[in-house]
C-alpha positions as CSV (number, residue, x, y, z in Angstrom):
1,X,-4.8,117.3,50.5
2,X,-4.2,116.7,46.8
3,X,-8.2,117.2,45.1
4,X,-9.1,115.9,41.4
5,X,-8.7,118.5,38.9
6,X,-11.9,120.2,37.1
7,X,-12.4,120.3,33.9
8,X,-11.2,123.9,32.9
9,X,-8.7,125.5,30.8
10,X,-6.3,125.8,34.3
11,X,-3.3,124.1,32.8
12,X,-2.1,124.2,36.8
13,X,-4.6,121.9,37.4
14,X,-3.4,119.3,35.3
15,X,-2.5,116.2,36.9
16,X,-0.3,114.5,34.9
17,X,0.4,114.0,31.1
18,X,-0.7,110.4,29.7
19,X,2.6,109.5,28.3
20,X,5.3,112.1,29.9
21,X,7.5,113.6,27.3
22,X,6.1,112.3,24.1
23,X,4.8,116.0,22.9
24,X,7.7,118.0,24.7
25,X,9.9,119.0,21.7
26,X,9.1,122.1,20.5
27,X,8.1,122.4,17.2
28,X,7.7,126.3,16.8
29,X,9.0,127.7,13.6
30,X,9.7,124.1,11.6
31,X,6.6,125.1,9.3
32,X,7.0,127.7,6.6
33,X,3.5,128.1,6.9
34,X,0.9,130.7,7.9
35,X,-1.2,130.5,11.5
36,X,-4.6,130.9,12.0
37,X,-7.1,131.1,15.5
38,X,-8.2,127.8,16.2
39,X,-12.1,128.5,15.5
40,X,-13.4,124.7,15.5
41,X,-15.5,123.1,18.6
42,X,-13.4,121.0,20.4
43,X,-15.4,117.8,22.0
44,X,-13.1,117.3,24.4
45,X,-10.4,119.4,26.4
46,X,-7.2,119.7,25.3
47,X,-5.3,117.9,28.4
48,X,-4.8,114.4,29.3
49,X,-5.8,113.9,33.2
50,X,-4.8,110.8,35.1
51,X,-8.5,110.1,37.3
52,X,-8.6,107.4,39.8
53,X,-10.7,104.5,38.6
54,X,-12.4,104.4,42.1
55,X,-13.9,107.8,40.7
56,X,-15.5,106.2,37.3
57,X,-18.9,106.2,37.2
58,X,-20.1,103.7,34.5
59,X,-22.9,105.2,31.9
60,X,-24.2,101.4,30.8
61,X,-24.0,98.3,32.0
62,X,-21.9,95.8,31.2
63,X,-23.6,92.1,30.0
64,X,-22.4,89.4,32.4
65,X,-19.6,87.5,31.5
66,X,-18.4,89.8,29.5
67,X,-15.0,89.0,31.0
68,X,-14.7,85.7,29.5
69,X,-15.4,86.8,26.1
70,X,-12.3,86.7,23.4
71,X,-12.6,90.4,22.8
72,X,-11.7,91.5,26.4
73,X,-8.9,88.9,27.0
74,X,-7.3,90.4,23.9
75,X,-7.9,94.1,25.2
76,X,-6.1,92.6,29.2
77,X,-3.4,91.3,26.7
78,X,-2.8,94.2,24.6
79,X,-3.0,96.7,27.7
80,X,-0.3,94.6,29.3
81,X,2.1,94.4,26.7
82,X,1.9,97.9,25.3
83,X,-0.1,99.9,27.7
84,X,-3.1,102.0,27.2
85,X,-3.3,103.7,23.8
86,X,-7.1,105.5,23.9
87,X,-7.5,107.1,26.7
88,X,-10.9,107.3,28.4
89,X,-13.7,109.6,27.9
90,X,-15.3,111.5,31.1
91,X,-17.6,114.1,32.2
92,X,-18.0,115.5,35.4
93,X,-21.3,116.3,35.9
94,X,-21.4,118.0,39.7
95,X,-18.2,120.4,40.2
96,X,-18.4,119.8,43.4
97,X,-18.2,116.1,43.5
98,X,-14.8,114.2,42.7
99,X,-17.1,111.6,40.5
100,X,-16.8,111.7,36.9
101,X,-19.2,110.1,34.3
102,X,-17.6,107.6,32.2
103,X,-18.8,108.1,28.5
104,X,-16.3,105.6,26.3
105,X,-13.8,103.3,28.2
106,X,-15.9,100.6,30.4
107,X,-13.7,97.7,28.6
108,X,-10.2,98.9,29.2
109,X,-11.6,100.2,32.9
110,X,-12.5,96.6,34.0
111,X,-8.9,95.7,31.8
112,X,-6.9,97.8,33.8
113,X,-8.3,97.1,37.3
114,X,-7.8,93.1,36.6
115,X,-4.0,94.1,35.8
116,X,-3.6,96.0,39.1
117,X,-4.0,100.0,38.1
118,X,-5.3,102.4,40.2
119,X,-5.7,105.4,37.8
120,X,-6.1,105.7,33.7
121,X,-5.7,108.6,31.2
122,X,-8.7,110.2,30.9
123,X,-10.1,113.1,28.5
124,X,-12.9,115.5,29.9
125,X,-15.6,115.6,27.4
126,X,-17.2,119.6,26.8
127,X,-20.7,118.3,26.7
128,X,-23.6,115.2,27.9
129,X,-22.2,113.1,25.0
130,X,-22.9,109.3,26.1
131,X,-22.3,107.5,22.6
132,X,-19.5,105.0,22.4
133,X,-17.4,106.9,20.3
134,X,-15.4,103.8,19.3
135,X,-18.1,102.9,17.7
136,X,-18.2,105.5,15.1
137,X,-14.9,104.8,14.3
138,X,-13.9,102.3,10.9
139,X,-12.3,99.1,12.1
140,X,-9.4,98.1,10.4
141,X,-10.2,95.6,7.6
142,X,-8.9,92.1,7.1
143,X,-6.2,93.3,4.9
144,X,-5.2,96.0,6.7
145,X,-4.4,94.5,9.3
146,X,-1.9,91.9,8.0
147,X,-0.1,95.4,6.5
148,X,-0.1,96.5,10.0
149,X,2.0,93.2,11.0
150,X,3.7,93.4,8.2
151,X,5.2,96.9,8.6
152,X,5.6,95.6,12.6
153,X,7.9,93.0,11.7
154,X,9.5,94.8,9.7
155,X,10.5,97.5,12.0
156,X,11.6,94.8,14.2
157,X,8.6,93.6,16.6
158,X,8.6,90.1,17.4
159,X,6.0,88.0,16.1
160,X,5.7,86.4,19.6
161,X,5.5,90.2,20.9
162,X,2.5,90.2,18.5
163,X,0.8,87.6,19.9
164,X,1.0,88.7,23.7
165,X,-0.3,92.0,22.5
166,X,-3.4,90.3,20.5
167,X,-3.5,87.0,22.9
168,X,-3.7,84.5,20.7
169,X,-1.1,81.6,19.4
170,X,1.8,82.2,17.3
171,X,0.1,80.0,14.4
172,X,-2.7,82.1,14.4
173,X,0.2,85.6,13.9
174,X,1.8,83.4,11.1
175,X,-1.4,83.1,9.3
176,X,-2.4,86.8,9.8
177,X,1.2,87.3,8.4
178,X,1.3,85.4,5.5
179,X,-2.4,86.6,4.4
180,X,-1.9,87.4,0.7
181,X,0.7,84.8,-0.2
182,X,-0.8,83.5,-3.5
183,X,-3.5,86.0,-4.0
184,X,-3.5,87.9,-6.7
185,X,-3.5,91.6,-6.9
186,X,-7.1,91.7,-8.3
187,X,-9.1,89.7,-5.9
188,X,-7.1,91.8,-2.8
189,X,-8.4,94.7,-4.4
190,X,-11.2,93.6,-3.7
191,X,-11.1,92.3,-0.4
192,X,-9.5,95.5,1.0
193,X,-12.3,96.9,2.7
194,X,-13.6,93.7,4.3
195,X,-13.4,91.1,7.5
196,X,-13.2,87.6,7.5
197,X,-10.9,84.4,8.5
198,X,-7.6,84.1,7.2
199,X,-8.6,80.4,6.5
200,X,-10.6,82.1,3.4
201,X,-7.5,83.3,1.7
202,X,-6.2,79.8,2.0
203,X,-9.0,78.1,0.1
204,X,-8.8,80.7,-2.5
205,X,-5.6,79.8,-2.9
206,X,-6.0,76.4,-4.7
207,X,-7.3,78.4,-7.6
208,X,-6.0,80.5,-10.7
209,X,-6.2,83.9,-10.6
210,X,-9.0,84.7,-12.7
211,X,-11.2,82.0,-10.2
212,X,-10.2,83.7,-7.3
213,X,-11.4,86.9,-8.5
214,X,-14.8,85.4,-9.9
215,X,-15.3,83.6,-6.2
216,X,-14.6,86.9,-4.5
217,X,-17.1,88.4,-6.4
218,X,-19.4,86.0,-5.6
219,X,-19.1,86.6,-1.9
220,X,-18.8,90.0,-1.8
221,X,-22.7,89.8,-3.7
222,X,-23.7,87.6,-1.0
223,X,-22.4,89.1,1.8
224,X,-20.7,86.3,2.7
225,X,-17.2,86.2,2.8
226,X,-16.8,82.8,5.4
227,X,-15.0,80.0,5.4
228,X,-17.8,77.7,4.1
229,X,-18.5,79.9,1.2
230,X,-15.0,79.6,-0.1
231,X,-15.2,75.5,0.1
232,X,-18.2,75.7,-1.5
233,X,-17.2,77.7,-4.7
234,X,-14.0,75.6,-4.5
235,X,-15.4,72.2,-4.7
236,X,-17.5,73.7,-7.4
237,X,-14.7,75.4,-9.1
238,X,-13.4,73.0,-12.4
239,X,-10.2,71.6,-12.7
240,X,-8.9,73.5,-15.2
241,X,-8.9,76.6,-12.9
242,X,-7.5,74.9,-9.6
243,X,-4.1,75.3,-8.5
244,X,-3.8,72.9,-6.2
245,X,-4.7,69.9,-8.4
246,X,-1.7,67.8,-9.8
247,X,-2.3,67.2,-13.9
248,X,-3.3,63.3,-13.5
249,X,-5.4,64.4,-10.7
250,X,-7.6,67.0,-13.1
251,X,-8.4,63.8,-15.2
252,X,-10.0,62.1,-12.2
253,X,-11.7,64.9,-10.9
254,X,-13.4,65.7,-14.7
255,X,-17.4,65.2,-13.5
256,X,-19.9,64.1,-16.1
257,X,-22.1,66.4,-17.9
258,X,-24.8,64.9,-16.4
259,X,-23.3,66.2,-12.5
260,X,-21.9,69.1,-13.6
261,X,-25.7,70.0,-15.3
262,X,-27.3,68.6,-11.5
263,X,-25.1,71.2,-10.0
264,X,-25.6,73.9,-12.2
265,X,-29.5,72.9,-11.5
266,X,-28.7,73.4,-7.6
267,X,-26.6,76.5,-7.9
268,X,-29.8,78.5,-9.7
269,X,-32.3,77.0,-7.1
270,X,-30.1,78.2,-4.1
271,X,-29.5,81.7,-5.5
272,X,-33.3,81.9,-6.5
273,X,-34.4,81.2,-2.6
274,X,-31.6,83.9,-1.4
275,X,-33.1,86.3,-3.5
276,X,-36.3,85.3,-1.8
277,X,-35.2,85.6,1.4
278,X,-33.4,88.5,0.8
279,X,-36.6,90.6,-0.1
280,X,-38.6,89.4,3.0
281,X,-35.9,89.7,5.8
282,X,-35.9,93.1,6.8
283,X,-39.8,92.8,6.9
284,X,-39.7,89.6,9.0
285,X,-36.8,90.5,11.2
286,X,-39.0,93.7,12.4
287,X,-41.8,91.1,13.0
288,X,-39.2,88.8,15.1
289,X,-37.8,91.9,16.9
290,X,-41.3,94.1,18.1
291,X,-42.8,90.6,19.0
292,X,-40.0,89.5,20.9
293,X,-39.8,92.5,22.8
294,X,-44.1,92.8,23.2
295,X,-43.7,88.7,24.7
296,X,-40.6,89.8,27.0
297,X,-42.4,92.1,28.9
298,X,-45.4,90.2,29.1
299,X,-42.9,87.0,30.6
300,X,-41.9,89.7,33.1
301,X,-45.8,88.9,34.7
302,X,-45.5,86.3,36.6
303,X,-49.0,86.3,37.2
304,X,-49.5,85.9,33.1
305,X,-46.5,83.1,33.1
306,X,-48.3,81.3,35.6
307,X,-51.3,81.3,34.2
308,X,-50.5,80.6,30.2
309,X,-48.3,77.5,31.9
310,X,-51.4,76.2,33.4
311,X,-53.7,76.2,30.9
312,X,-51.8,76.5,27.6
313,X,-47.9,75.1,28.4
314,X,-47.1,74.4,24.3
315,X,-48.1,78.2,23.7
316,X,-45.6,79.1,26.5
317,X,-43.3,77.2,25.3
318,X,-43.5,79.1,21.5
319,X,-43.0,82.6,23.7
320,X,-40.5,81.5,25.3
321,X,-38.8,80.3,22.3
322,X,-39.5,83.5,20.5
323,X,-37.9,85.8,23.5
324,X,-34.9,84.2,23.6
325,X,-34.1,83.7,19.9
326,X,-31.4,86.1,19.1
327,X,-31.1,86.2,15.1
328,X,-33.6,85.3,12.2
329,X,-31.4,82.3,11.2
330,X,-32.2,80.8,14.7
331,X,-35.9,81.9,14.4
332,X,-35.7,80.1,10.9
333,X,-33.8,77.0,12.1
334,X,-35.8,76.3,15.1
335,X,-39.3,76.4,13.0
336,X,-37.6,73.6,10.8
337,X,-36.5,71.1,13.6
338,X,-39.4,69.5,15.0
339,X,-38.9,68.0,18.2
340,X,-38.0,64.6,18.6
341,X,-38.1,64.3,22.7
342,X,-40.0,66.4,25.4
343,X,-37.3,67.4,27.4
């Protein structure tokens, strides 16, 4: 009877090679170069062992419904198309158990049981390291991204091949594609490094080159680089610096002094309260977090529940308000709406 292998430099013991053949050419003397030992830790061991998922032990778990979310439908849909690039990251804690601890990998192991796999690639870590190692890695930026399609077009990949592999519409490839079309070289500069919507890129289309810089500029200070930021500094963009505007169309969109004054009025009153709220966030987002957590355990008491329901229902109602608020823009938005019905 065929038993797992054990983590060991035993290259017998080696099961199988993730992708057979990809590393079998030899490639001894092509360097000119000089050798050295290899003297760096390695974090993981240098063969590629194909584990029975039966035998994954998670280390977390997962959130529920975590398998209707976006983000794993794409990772089903990239699997299938292409197959497994990363492979998993294990540990065996007992030797004498065929169980191994799964340290990165709990996505693509719930992906690949869904698609009908019994086994995956997996990589034997050297020590108790339970981080997610994917994320300590950069993700590729908005930009780099349509180069990636780009360059996969190019060398002949489909763009309906593309969108299997990410799952989503062919419209939605085509836009990914076609990115930077009209965007000067400045404001992608600029953008290089960041995420956000293809639909931004489109709005900063319908202005001149020296706006689209200044509007980029302005998100990038905000932290905002979203859709409704781009309308924003497009509507407020004048029509001498719009693209898309025809020339009898600039005459009708001329604004008086008087609104273009109002709005300059409401631009410095906006940027004055970010500032603002800028300076107390991190403070009150501590605040939201530690009293959250204090009210969340205390909830947990059913005896406590009971009794605050009882006697003070509207201050149960606040705690239970303030556990499940999940960001400080909720916090902030649900202190501004004041009820209209009792529910």
């Amino acid at each position: 009877m065929n038993t797992l292998p054990q983590p060991q430099n035993n290259q017998s013991q080696k099961l199988s090679e993730m992708y057979p053949g990809i590393f079998q050419n030899d490639t001894s003397g092509q360097h000119d170069l000089r050798t050295a030992p290899l003297n760096t830790l390695l974090g993981f061991e240098m063969e590629t062992y194909q584990i029975p998922l039966e035998s994954l032990l998670p280390s977390k778990k997962l959130p529920d419904g975590l398998m209707s979310t976006r983000k794993y439908k794409q990772v089903v849909s990239s699997i299938n198309e292409i197959g497994l690039i990363e492979p998993l990251s294990v540990l065996q804690t007992d030797k004498q158990k065929k169980e191994y601890l799964l340290l990165d990998g709990h996505l693509r192991v719930l992906a690949l049981k869904e698609l009908g796999l019994n086994e995956a690639p997996c990589l034997f870590a050297r020590d108790d390291e339970t981080y997610t190692y994917n994320h300590r890695i950069n993700r590729l930026s908005t930009v780099q991204e349509h180069y990636m399609l780009r360059r996969a077009i190019d060398r002949g990949v489909s763009k309906e091949r593309l969108a299997r592999a990410f799952n989503v519409n062919l419209s939605s490839i085509n836009r990914r594609v076609n990115l930077l079309q009209g965007i000067c070289p400045d404001a992608i500069n600029l953008l290089q490094d960041h995420q956000f919507t293809p639909d931004v890129t489109r709005i900063l289309r319908c202005m001149k080159s020296a706006r689209q810089v200044e509007a980029v500029e302005l998100m990038l200070a905000s932290s905002s680089i979203t859709v409704a930021h781009a309308e924003a500094l497009l509507k407020a963009t004048p029509p001498e610096q719009r693209a898309d505007l025809k020339p009898e169309d600039k005459e009708k969109k001329t604004a008086p002094i008087e609104q273009m004054v109002k709005l300059e009025k409401e631009m410095n009153q906006v940027q004055d309260q970010y500032k603002e709220a800028e300076s107390n966030y991190g403070s009150d987002l501590l605040n939201l977090m530690v009293a959250k957590g204090y009210l969340t355990k205390l909830l947990e008491n059913e005896a406590v529940k009971t009794f605050v329901d009882k006697h003070e229902p509207e201050i149960l109602s606040h705690f239970e308000l303030v556990v499940n608020t999940v960001s400080m823009e909720e916090a902030l938005n649900e202190n501004s709406d004041e009820p209209t019905q009792s529910e």
